[in-house]
C-alpha positions in Angstrom: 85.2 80.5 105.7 85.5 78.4 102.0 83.6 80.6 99.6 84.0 81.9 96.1 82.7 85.0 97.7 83.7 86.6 101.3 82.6 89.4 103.0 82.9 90.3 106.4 82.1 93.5 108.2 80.2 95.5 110.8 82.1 93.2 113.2 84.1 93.0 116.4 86.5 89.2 117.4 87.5 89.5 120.4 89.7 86.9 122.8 89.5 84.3 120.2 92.2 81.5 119.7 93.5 79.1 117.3 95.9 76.2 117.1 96.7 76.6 113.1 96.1 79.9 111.2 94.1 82.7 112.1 92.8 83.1 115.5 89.1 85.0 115.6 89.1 84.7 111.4 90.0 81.9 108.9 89.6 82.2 105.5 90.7 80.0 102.4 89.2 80.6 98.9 90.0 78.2 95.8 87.9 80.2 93.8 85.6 83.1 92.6 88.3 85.2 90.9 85.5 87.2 89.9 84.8 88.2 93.6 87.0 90.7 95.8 87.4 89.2 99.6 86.2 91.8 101.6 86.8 92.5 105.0 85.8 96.5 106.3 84.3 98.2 109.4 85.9 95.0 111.3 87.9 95.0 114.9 90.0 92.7 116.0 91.2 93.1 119.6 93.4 90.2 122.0 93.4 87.2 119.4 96.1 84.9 118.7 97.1 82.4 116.7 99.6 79.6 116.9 101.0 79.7 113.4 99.5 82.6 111.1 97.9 85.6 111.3 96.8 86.3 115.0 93.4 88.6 114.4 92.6 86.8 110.8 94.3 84.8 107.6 93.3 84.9 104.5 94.5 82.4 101.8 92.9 82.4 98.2 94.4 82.2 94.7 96.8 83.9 92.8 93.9 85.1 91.0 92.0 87.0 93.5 91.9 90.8 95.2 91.6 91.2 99.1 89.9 94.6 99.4 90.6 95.4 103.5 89.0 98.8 104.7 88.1 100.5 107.9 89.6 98.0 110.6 91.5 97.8 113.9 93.9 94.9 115.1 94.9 95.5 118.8 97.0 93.3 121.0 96.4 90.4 118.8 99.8 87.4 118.1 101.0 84.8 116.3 103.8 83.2 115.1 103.8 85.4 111.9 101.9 88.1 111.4 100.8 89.1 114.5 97.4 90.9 113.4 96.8 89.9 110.1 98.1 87.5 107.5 97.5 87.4 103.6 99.5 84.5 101.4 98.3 82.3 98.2 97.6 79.0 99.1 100.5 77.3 99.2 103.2 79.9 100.6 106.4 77.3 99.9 105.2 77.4 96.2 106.4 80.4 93.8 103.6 79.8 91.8 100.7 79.7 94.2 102.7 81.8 97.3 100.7 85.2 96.8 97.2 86.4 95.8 97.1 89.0 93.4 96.0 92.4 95.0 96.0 93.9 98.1 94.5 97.5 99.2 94.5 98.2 103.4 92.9 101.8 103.7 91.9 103.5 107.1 93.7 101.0 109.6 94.7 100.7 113.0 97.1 98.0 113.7 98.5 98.7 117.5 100.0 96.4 120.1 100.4 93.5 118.2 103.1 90.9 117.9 105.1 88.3 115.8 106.6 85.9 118.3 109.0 83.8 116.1 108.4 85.2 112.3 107.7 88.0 110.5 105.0 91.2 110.4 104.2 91.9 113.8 101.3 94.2 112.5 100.6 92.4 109.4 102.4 89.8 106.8 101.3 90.3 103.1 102.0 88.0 100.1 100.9 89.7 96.7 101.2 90.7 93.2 100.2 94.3 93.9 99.8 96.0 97.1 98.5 99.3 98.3 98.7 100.6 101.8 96.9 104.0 103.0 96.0 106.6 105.5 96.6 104.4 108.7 99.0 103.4 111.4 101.1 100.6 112.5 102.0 101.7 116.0 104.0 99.3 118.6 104.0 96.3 117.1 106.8 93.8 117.9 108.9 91.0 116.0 110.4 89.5 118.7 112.8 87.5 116.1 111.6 88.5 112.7 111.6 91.2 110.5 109.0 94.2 109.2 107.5 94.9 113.3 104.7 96.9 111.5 104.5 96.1 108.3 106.1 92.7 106.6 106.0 92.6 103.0 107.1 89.0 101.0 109.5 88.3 98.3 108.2 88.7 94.5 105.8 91.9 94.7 105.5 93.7 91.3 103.9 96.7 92.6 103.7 98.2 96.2 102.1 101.8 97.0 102.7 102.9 100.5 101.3 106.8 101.1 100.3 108.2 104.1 100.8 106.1 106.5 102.3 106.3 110.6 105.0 103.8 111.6 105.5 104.5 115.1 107.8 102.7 117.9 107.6 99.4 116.3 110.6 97.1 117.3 112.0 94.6 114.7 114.1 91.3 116.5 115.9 91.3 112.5 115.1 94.3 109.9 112.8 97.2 109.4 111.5 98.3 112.7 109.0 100.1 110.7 108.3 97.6 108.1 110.3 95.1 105.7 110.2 94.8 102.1 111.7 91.2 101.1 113.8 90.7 97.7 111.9 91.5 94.7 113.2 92.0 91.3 112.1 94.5 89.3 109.0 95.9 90.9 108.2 99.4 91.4 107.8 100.6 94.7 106.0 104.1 95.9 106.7 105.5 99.4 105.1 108.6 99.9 104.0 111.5 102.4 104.6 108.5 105.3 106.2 109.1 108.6 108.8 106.7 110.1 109.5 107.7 113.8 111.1 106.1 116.8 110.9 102.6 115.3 113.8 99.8 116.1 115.8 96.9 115.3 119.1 95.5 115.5 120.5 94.8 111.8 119.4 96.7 109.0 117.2 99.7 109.0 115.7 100.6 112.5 112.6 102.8 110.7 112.8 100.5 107.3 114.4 98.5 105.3 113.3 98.4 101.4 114.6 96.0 98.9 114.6 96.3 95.1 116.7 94.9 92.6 116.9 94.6 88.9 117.1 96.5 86.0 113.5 97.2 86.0 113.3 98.0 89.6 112.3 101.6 90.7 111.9 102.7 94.1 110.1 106.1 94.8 110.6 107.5 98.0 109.5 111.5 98.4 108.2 113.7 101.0 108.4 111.0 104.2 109.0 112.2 107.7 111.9 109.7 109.1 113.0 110.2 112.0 114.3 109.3 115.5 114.6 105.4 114.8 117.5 103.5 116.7 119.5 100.3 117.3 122.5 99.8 118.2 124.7 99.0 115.7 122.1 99.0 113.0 122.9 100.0 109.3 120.8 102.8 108.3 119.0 103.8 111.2 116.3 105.8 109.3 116.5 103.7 106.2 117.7 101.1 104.5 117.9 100.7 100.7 118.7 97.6 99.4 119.2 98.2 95.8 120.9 95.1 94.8 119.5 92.3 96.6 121.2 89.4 93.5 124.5 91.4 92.9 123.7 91.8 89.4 122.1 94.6 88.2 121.1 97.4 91.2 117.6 99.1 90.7 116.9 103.1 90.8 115.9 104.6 93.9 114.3 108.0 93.9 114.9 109.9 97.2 113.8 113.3 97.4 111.8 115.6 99.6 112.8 113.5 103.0 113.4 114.8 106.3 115.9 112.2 108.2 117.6 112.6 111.2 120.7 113.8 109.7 122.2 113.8 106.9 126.0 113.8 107.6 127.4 111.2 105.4 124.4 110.8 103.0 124.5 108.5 101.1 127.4 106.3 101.5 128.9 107.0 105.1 125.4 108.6 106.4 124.7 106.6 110.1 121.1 107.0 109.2 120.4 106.3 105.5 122.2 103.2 103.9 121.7 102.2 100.4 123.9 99.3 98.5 124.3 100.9 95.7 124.7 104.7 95.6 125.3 105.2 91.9 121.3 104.6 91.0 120.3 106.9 93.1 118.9 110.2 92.9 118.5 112.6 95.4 118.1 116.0 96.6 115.6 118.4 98.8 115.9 116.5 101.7 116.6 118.0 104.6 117.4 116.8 108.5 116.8 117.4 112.1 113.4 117.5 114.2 110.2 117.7 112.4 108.4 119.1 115.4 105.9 116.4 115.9 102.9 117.1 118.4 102.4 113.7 119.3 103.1 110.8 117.5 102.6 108.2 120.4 98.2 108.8 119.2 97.1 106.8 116.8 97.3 109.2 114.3 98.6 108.0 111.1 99.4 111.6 109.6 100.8 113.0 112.5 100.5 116.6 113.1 103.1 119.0 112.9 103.6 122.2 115.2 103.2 125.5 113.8 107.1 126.0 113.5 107.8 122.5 112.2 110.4 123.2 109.4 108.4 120.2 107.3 105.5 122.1 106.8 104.6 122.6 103.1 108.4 121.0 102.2 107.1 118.2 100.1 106.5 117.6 96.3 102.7 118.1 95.3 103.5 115.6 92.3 105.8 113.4 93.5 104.2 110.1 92.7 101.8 108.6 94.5 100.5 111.8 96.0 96.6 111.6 96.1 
């Protein structure tokens, strides 16, 4: 598809494949600005890809908003982004490298895999970014980075609230998902769980970066637990807070449950941050949340009637619908 204006739904691709970029969907828009892409009420099940985007890519200006709503990717692969790719138009070009806006609400992305790259769920280059009420549920970067969710360098704004990451396995970082450098965005993680995801350098469940004087990283009222890797730094989180070695960013951490918080934060085996003196903490508390089943795609995971979680978070912490 080459259209000022895209819209596809009420749609299922299915064992589809491609030699380039996206395997069962291909767009690439030069321009419309005044049009959202739109892709909802879509499935994309066994697709692949043999560079981007394995269910569907979707290149368009630096201009444009990708509006992406009430979809499933399921066993789909590719190089990069194993269910679903979103990039600007030229990706090795700062200028053109990301589209504007993105919103994903009411996903499934299950099953799906990077083989050599990055965002074995999905890979996302934009300006602004908002994530919500889905899952990203075993997905695999065999050598990459950001198994679930992989999120490129240079975001200014990225909204992540509640949302599952669930026994996603990372080859690099961020089992759970991947935040590349960025300085001075500000980043909201809230009422999102992080459980059993893996990866064998820097944060197993996630690995956030933020850096720059004007960087801010909000992170209240998450569930993160039970991710592992040997010899990983931060197994629940990683905070990169000073990705340049200049000038760290803030990081707001409050309301959490991790997996333990002996050490926190600088000699904690499960939360990691570069720099510990911009940060602000407390409420956060450690040990099992009591999960029913977190295996189900079931991006707000239900708690047990004893969970000591329940009713623990911040009603206005930010980002809270």
């Amino acid at each position: 598809v080459n259209s000022p204006r895209v819209e596809v739904s009420g749609s299922v691709f299915e064992s589809n494949a491609a030699d380039g970029n996206g395997g069962a969907l291909f767009i690439r828009s030069e321009s419309g600005a005044e049009f959202p892409i739109q892709i909802f009420d879509v499935t994309f099940e066994d697709n692949s890809a043999g560079i981007g985007g394995g269910g569907a890519h979707v290149a368009a200006t630096g201009d444009r908003i990708v509006e992406i709503w009430d979809v499933s990717f399921f066993t789909n692969d590719a190089a990069n982004g194993g269910g679903l790719e979103v990039e600007g138009l030229d990706p090795a070009d700062p200028v053109f490298e990301r589209v504007s806006w993105v919103t994903i609400d009411d996903f499934d992305f299950n099953d799906n895999i990077a083989r050599s790259g990055n965002g074995g769920g999905a890979d996302i280059a934009a300006n602004d970014i908002d994530i919500a009420i889905g899952g990203f549920v075993r997905n695999t970067a065999n050598s990459g980075s950001g198994a679930g969710l992989y999120v490129r360098r240079n975001i200014l704004a990225l909204d992540i609230v509640n949302t599952g990451f669930a026994w996603n396995v990372a080859g690099i970082d961020g089992g759970g998902f991947a935040v590349e450098s960025n300085d001075g965005p500000t980043i909201r993680f809230t009422n999102n769980t992080l459980f059993r995801n893996a990866s064998i350098n820097r944060g197993a469940g996630g690995l956030l970066t933020v850096g720059g004087s004007m960087g801010l990283a909000q992170v209240y009222n998450n569930i993160i637990y039970g991710n592992t890797g040997a010899n990983v730094i931060g197994l629940d989180l990683y905070v990169d807070n000073d990705p340049f070695s200049d000038i760290p960013a803030l990081v707001n951490f409050f309301n959490n449950n991790i997996t333990d918080l002996t050490g926190f934060p600088n000699s904690s085996a499960y939360f990691a941050i570069a720099s510990s003196t911009e940060l602000a903490a407390g409420n956060n508390r450690a040990g099992d949340p009591l999960l029913v089943d977190i295996t189900e795609i079931n991006p707000d995971p239900m708690q047990t009637q004893n969970s000591p979680t329940i009713d623990e978070g911040d009603d206005n912490a930010p980002g809270v619908p």
